[in-house]
N, CA, C and O atoms as CSV, one atom per row, in Angstrom:
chain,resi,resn,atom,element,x,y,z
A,1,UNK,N,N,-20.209,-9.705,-4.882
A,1,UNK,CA,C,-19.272,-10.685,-4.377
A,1,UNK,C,C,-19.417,-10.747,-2.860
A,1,UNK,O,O,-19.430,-9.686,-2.236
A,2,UNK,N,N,-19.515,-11.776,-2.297
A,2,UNK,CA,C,-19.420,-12.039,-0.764
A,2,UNK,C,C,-18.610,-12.680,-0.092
A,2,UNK,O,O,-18.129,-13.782,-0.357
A,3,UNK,N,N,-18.440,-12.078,0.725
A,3,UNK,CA,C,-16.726,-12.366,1.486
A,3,UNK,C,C,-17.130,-13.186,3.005
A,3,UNK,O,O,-17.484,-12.500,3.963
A,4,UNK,N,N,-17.068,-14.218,3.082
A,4,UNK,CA,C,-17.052,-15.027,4.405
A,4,UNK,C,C,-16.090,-14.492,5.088
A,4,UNK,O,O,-15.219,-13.661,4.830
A,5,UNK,N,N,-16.465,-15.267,6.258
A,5,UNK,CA,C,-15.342,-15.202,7.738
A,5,UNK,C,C,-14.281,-16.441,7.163
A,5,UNK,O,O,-13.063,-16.269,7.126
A,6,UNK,N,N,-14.595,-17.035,6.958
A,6,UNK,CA,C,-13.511,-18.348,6.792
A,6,UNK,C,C,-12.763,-17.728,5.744
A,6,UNK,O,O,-11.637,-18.222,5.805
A,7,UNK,N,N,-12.831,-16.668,4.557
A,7,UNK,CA,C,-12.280,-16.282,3.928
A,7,UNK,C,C,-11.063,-14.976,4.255
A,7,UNK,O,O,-9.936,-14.769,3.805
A,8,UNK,N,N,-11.827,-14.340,5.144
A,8,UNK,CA,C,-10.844,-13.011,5.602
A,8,UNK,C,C,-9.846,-13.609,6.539
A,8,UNK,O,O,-8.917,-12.831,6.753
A,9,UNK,N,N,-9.722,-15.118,7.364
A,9,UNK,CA,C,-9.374,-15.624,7.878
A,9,UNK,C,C,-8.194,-16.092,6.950
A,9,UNK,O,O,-7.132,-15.996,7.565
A,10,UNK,N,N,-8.069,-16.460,5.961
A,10,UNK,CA,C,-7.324,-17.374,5.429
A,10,UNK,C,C,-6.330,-16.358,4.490
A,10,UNK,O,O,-5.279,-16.569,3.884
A,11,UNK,N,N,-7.065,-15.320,4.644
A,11,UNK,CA,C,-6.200,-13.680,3.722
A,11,UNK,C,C,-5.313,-13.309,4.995
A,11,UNK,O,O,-4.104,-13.077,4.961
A,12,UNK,N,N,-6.344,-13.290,6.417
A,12,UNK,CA,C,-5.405,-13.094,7.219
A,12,UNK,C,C,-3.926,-13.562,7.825
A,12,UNK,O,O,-2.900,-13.036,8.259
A,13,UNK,N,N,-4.396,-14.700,7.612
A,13,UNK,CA,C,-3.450,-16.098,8.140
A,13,UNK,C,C,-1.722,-15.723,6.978
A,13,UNK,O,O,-0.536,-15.546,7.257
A,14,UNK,N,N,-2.349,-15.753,5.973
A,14,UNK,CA,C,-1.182,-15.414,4.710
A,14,UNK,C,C,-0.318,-14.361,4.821
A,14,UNK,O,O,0.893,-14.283,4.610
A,15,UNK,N,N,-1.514,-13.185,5.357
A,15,UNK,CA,C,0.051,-11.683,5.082
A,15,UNK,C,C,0.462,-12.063,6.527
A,15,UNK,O,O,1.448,-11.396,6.840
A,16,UNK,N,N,0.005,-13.015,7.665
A,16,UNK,CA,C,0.939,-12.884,8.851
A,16,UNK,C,C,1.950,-13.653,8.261
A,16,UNK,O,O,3.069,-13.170,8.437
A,17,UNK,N,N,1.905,-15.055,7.396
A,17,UNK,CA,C,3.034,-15.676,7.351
A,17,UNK,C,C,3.982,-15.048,6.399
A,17,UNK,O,O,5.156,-15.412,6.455
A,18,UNK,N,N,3.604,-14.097,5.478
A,18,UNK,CA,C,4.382,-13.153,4.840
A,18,UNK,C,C,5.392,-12.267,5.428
A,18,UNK,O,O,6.553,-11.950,5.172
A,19,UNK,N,N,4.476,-11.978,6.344
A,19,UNK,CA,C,5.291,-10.949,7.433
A,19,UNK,C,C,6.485,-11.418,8.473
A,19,UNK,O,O,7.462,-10.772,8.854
A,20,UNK,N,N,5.964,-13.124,8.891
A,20,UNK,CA,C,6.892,-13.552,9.664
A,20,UNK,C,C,8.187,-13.744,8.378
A,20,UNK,O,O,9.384,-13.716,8.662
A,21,UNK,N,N,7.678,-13.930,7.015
A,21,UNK,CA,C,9.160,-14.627,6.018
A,21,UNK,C,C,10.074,-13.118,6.242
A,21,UNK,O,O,11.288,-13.194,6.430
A,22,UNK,N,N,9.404,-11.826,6.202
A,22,UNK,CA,C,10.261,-10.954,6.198
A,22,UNK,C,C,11.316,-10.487,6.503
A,22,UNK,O,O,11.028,-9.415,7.035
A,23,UNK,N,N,12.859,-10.659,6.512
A,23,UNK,CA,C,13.902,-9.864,7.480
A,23,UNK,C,C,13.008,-8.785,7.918
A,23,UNK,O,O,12.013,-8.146,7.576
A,24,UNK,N,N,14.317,-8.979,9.323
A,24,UNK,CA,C,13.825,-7.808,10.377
A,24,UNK,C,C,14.627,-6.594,9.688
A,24,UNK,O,O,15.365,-6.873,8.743
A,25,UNK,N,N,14.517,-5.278,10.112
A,25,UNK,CA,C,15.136,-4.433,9.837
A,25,UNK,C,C,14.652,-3.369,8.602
A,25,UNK,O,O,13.703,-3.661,7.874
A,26,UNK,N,N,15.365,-2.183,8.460
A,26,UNK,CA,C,14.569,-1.203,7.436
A,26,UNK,C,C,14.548,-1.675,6.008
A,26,UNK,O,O,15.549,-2.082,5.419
A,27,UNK,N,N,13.456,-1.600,5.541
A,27,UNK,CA,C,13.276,-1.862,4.629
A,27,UNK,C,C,13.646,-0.511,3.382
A,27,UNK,O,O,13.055,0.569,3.369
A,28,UNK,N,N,14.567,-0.852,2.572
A,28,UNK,CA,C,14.862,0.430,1.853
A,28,UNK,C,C,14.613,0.240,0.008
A,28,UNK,O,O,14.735,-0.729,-0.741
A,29,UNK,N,N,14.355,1.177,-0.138
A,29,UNK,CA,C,14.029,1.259,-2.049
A,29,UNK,C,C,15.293,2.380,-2.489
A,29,UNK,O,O,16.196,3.024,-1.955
A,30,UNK,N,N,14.610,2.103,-4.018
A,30,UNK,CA,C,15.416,3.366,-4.620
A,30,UNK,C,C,15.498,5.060,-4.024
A,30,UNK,O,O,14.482,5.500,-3.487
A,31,UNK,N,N,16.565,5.845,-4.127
A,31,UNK,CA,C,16.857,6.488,-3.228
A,31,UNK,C,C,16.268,7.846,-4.378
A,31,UNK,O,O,16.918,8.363,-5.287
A,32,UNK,N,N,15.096,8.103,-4.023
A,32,UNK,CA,C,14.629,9.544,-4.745
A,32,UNK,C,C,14.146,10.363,-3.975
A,32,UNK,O,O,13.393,10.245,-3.009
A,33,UNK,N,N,14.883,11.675,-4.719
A,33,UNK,CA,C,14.750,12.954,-3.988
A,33,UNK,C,C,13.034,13.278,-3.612
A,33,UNK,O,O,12.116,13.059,-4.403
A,34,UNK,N,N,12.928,13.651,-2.695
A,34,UNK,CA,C,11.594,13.985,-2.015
A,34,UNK,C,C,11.099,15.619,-2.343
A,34,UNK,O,O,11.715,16.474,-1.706
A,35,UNK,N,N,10.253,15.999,-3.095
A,35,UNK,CA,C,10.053,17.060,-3.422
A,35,UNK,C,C,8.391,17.273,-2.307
A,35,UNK,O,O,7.630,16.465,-1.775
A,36,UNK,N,N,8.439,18.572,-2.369
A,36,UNK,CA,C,6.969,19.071,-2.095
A,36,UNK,C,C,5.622,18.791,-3.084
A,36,UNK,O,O,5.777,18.683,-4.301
A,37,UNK,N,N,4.301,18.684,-2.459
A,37,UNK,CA,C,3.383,18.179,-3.257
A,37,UNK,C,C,3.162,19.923,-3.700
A,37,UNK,O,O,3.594,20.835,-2.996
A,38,UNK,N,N,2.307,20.160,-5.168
A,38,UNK,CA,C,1.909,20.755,-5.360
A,38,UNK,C,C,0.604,20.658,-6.427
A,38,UNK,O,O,0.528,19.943,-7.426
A,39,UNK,N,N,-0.449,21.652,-5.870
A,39,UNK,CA,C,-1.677,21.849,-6.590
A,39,UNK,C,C,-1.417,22.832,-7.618
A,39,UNK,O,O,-0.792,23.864,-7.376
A,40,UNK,N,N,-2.077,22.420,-9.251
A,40,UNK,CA,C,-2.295,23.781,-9.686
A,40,UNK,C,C,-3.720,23.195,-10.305
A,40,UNK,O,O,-4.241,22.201,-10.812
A,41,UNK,N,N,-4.070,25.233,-9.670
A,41,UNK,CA,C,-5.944,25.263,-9.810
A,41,UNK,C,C,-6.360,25.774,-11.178
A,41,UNK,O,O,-5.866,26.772,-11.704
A,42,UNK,N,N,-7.194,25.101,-11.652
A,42,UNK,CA,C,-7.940,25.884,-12.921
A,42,UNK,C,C,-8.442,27.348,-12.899
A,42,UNK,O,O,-8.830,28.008,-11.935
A,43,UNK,N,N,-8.348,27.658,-14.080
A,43,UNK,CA,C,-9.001,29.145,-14.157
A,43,UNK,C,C,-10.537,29.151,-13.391
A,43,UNK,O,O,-10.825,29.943,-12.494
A,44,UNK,N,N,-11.562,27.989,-13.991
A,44,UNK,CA,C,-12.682,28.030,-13.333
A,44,UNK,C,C,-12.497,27.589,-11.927
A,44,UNK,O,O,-13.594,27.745,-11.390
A,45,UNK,N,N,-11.465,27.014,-10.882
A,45,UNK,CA,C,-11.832,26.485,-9.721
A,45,UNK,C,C,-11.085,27.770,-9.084
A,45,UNK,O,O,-11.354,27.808,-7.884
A,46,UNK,N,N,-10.213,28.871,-9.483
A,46,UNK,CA,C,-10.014,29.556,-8.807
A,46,UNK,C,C,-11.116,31.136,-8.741
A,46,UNK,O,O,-11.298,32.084,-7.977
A,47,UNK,N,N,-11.643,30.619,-10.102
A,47,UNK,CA,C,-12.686,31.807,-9.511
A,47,UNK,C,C,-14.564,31.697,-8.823
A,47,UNK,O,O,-15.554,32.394,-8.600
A,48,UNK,N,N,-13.790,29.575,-8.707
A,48,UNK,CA,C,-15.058,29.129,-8.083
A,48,UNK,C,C,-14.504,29.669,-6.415
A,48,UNK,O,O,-15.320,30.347,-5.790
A,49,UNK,N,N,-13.394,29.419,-5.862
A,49,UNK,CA,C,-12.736,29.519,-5.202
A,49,UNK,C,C,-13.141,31.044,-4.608
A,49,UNK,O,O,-13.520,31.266,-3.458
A,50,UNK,N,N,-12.948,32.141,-5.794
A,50,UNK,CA,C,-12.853,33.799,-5.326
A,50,UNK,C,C,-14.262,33.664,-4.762
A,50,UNK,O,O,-14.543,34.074,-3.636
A,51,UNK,N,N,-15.306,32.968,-5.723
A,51,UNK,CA,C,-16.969,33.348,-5.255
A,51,UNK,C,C,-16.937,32.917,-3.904
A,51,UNK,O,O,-17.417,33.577,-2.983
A,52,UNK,N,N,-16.411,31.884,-3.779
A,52,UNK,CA,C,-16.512,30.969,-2.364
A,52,UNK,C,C,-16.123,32.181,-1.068
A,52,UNK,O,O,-16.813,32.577,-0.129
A,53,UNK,N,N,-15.175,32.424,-1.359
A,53,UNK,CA,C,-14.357,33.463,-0.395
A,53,UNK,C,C,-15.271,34.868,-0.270
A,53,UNK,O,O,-15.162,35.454,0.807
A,54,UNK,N,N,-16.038,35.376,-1.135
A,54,UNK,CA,C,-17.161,36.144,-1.193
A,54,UNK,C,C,-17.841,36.226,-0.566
A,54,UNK,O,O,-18.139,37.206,0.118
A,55,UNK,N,N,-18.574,34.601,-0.632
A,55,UNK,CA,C,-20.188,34.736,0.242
A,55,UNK,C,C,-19.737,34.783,1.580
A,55,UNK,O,O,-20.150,35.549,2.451
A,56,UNK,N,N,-18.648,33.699,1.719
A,56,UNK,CA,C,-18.324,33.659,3.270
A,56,UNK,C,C,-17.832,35.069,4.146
A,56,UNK,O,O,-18.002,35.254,5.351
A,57,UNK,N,N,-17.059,36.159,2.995
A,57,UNK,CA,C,-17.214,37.152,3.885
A,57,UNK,C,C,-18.614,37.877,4.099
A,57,UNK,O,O,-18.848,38.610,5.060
A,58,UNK,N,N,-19.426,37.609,3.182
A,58,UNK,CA,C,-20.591,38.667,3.447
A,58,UNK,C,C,-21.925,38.572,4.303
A,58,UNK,O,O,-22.582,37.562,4.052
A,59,UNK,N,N,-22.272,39.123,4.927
A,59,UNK,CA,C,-23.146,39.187,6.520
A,59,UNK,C,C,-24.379,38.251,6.166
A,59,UNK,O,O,-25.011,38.140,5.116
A,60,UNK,N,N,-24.508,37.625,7.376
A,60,UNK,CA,C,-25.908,36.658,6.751
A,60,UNK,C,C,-26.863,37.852,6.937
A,60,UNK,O,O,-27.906,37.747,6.292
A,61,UNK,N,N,-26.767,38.644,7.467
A,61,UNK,CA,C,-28.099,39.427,7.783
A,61,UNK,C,C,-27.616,40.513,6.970
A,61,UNK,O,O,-26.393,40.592,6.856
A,62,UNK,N,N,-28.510,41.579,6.234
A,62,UNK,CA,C,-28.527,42.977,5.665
A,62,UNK,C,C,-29.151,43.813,6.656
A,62,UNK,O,O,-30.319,43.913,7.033
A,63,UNK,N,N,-28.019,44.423,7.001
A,63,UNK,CA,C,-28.675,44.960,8.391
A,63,UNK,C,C,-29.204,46.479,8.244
A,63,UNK,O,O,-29.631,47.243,9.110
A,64,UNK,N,N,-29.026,46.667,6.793
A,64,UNK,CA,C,-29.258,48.244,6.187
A,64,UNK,C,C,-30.902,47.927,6.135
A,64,UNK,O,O,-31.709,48.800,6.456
A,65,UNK,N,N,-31.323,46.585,5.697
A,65,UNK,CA,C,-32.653,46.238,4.898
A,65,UNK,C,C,-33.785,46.267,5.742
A,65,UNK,O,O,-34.924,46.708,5.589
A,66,UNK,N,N,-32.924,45.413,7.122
A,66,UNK,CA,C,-33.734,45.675,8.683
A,66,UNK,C,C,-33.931,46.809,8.978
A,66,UNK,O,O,-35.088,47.137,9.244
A,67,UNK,N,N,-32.893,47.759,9.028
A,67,UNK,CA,C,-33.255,49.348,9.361
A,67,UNK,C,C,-34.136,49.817,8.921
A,67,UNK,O,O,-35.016,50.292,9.640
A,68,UNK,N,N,-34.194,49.841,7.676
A,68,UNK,CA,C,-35.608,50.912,6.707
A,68,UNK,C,C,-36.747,49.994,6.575
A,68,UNK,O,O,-37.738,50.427,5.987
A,69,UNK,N,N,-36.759,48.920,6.983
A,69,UNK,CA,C,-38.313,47.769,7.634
A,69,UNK,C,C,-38.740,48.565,9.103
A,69,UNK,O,O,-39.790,49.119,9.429
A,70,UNK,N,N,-37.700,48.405,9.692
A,70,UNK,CA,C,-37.984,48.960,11.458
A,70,UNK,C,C,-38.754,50.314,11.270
A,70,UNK,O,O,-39.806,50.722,11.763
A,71,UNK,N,N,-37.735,50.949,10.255
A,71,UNK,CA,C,-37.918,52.975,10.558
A,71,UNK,C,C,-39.266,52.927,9.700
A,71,UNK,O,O,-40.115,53.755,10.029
A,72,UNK,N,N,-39.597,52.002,8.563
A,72,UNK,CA,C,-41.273,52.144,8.409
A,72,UNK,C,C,-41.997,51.697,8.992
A,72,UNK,O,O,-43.035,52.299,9.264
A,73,UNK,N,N,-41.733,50.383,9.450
A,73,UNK,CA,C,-43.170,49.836,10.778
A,73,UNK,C,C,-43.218,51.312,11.727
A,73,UNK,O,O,-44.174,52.083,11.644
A,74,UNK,N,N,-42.067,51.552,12.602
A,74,UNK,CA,C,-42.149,52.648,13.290
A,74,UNK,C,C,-42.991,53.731,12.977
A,74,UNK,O,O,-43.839,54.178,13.749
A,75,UNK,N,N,-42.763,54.140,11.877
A,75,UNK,CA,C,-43.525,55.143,10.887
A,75,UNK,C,C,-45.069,54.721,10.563
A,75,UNK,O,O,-45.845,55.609,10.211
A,76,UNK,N,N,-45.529,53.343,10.683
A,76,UNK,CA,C,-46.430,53.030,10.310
A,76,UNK,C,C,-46.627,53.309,8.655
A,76,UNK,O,O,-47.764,53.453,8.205
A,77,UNK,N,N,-45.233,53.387,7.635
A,77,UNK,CA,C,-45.735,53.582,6.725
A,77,UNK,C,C,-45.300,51.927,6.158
A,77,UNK,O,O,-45.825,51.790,5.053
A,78,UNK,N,N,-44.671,50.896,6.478
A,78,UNK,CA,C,-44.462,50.093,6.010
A,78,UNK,C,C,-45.780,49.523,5.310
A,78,UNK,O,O,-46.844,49.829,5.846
A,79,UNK,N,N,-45.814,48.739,4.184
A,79,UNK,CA,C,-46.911,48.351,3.250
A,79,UNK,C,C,-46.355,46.883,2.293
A,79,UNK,O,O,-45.664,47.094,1.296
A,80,UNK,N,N,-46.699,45.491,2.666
A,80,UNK,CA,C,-46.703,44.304,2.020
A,80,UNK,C,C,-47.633,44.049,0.891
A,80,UNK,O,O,-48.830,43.795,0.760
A,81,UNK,N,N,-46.977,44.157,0.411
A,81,UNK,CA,C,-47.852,43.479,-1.198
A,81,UNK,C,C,-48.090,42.200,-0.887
A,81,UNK,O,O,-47.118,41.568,-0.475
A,82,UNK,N,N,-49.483,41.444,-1.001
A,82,UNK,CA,C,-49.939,40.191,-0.765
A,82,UNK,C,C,-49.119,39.695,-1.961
A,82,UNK,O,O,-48.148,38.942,-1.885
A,83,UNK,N,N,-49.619,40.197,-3.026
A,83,UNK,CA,C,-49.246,39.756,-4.528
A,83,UNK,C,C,-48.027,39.489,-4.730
A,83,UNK,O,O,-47.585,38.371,-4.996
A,84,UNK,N,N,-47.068,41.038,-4.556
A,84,UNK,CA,C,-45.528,39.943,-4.042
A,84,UNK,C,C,-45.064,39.209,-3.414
A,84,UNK,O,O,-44.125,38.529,-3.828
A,85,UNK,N,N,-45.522,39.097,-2.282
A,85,UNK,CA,C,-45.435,37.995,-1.724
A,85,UNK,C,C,-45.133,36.714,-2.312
A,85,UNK,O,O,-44.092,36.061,-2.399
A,86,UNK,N,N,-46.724,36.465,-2.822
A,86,UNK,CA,C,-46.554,35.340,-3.508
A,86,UNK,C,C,-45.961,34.861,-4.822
A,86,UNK,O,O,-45.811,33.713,-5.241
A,87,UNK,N,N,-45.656,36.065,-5.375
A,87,UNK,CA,C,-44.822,36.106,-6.452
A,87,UNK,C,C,-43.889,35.445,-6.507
A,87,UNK,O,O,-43.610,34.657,-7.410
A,88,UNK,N,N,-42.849,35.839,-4.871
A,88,UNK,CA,C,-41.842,35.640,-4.399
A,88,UNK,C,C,-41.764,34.323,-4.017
A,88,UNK,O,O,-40.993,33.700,-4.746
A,89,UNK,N,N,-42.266,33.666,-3.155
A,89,UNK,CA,C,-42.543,32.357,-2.818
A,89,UNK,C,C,-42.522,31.104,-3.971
A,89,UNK,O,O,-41.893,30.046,-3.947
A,90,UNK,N,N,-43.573,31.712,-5.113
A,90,UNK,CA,C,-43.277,30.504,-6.240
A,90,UNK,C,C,-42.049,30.883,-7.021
A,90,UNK,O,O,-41.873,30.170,-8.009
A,91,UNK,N,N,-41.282,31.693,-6.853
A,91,UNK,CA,C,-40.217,32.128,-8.089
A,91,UNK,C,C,-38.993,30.976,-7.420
A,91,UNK,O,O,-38.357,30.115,-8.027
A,92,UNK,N,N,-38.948,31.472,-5.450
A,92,UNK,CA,C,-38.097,30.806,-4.458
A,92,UNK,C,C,-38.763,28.946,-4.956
A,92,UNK,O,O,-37.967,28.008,-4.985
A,93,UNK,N,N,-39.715,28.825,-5.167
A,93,UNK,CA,C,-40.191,27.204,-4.610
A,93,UNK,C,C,-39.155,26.769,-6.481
A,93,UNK,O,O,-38.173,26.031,-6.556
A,94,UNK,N,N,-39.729,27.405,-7.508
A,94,UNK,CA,C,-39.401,27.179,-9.160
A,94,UNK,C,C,-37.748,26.806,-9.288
A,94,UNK,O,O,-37.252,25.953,-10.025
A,95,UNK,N,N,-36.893,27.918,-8.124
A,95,UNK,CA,C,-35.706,27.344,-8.384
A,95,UNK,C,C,-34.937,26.712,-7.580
A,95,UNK,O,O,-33.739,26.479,-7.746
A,96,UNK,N,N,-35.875,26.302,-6.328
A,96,UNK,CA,C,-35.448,25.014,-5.681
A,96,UNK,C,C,-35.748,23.678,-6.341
A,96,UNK,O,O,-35.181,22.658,-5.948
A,97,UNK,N,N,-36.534,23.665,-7.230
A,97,UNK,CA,C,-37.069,22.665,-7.746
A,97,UNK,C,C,-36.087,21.848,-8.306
A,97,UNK,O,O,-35.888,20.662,-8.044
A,98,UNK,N,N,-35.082,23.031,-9.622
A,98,UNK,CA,C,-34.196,22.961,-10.409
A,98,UNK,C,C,-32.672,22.790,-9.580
A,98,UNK,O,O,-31.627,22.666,-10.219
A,99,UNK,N,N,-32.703,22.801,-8.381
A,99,UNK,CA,C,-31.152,22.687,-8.451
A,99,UNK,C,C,-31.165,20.931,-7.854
A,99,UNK,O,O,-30.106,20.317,-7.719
C-alpha cells in the first residue's frame, strides 16, 4: 500500500479539526482502581534467566588455564598437538555452522 503526501495531509487536516471540535478541559473515563503491572516468568525463562546470570558472572579469561600455559612455556615443557588443533577448529567451524 502507498501512502502519498496529499494523503497524510488530508489525515492530518481531520484529527486537527477533531481536535479543534473537542471541549477544552480534562478529559475523564471510568474511574478504575490503578494497580501495579506484574510479570510472571515461566519455569523455562527463569532458568533461561539463572543461565543468563551465570555466564555474566563468570571471567572471560581462565586465568588458572593461562598460568599452567605460562609455567610450561617457561619450563619449556609446553607441547601443541598440530592434530588437535585442527580437530578443534573444525568441531568450533561444525557448530557455528548450526546455530
Amino acid at each position: 500500500m502507498m501512502v502519498s503526501d496529499k494523503q497524510v495531509h488530508q489525515v492530518a487536516k481531520l484529527f486537527a479539526a477533531q481536535v479543534r471540535m473537542r471541549p477544552a478541559g480534562k478529559v475523564t473515563g471510568p474511574e478504575v482502581p490503578l494497580r501495579p503491572d506484574s510479570v510472571e516468568l515461566s519455569r523455562e525463562s527463569r532458568e533461561v534467566q539463572a543461565a543468563w546470570q551465570a555466564i555474566q558472572a563468570a571471567p572471560d579469561v581462565r586465568t588458572e588455564k593461562i598460568e599452567q600455559i605460562r609455567a610450561a612455556l617457561e619450563a619449556g615443557t609446553y607441547r601443541v598437538s598440530g592434530r588437535e588443533v585442527a580437530r578443534k577448529m573444525l568441531a568450533r567451524s561444525l557448530v557455528d555452522r548450526l546455530r
